[in-house]
C-alpha positions in Angstrom: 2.6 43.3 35.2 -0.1 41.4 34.2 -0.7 37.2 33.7 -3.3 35.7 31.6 -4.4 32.4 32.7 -6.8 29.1 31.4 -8.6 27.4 34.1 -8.6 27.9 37.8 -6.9 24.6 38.6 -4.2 24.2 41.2 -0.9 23.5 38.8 -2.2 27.5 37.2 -2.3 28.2 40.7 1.0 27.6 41.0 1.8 29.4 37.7 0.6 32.6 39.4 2.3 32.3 42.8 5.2 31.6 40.9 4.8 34.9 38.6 4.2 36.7 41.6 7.0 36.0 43.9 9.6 36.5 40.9 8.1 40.1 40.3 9.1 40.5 44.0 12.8 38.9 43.8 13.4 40.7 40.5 13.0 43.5 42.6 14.6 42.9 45.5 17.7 42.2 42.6 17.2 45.4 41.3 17.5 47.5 44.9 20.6 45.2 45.6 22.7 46.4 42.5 21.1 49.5 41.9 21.0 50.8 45.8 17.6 52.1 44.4 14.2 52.1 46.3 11.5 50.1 44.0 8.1 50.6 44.3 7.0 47.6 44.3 5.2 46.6 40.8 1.2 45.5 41.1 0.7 42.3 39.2 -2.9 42.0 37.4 -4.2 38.3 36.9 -7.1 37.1 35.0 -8.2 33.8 34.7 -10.4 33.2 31.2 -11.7 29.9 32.0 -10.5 28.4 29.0 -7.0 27.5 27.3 -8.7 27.7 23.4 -10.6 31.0 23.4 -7.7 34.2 22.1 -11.2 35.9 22.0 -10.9 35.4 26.0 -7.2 36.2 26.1 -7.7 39.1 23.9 -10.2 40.6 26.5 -8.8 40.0 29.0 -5.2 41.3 28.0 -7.1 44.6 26.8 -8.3 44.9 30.8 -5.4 44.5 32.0 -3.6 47.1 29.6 -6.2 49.8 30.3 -4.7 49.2 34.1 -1.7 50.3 33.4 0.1 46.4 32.4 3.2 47.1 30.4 3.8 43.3 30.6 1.4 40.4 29.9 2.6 36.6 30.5 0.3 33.9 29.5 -0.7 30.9 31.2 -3.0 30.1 28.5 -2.7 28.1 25.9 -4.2 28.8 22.7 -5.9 31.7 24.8 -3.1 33.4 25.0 -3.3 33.9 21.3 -5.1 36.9 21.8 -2.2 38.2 24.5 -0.7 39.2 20.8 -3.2 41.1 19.0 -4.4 43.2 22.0 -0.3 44.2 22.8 -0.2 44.8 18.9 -3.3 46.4 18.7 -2.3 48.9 21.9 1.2 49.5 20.7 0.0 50.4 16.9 -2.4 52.9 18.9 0.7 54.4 21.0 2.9 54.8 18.2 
């Protein structure tokens, strides 16, 4: 799971926590009507310093798919822009 964020200010801040600790109840959901063990899910976060830049968001994005994200949010902006073409890009190369 991955999050591309703008800024480091302390409402993105939020953004993040917020990301994080709905990962973890998703899961816990999932074990509750499943009876399944999850492992729980690693979540990647980069912040681009910017919320105008898909150049940023594309790069980023790209980092955190070469980690193994199958999921990017953004907290971005504009930035997130280039959340698209990197998942298109990747996907186009995957088949």
């Amino acid at each position: 799971m991955g999050v591309v964020l703008g800024m480091e200010i302390p409402v993105l801040y939020k953004f993040e926590a917020g990301y994080y600790w709905g990962i973890r109840y998703g899961e816990k959901l999932y074990e509750k009507h499943t009876g399944k063990r999850v492992e729980p899910l690693t979540m990647l976060y980069t912040y681009t310093g910017a919320f105008n830049d898909p150049a940023r968001g594309k790069t980023a994005t790209e980092a955190q798919l070469a980690q193994g994200a199958c999921i990017v949010y953004n907290v971005a902006g504009a930035t997130g822009l280039g959340i698209f073409e990197a998942v298109e890009e990747a996907a186009k190369k995957q088949g």
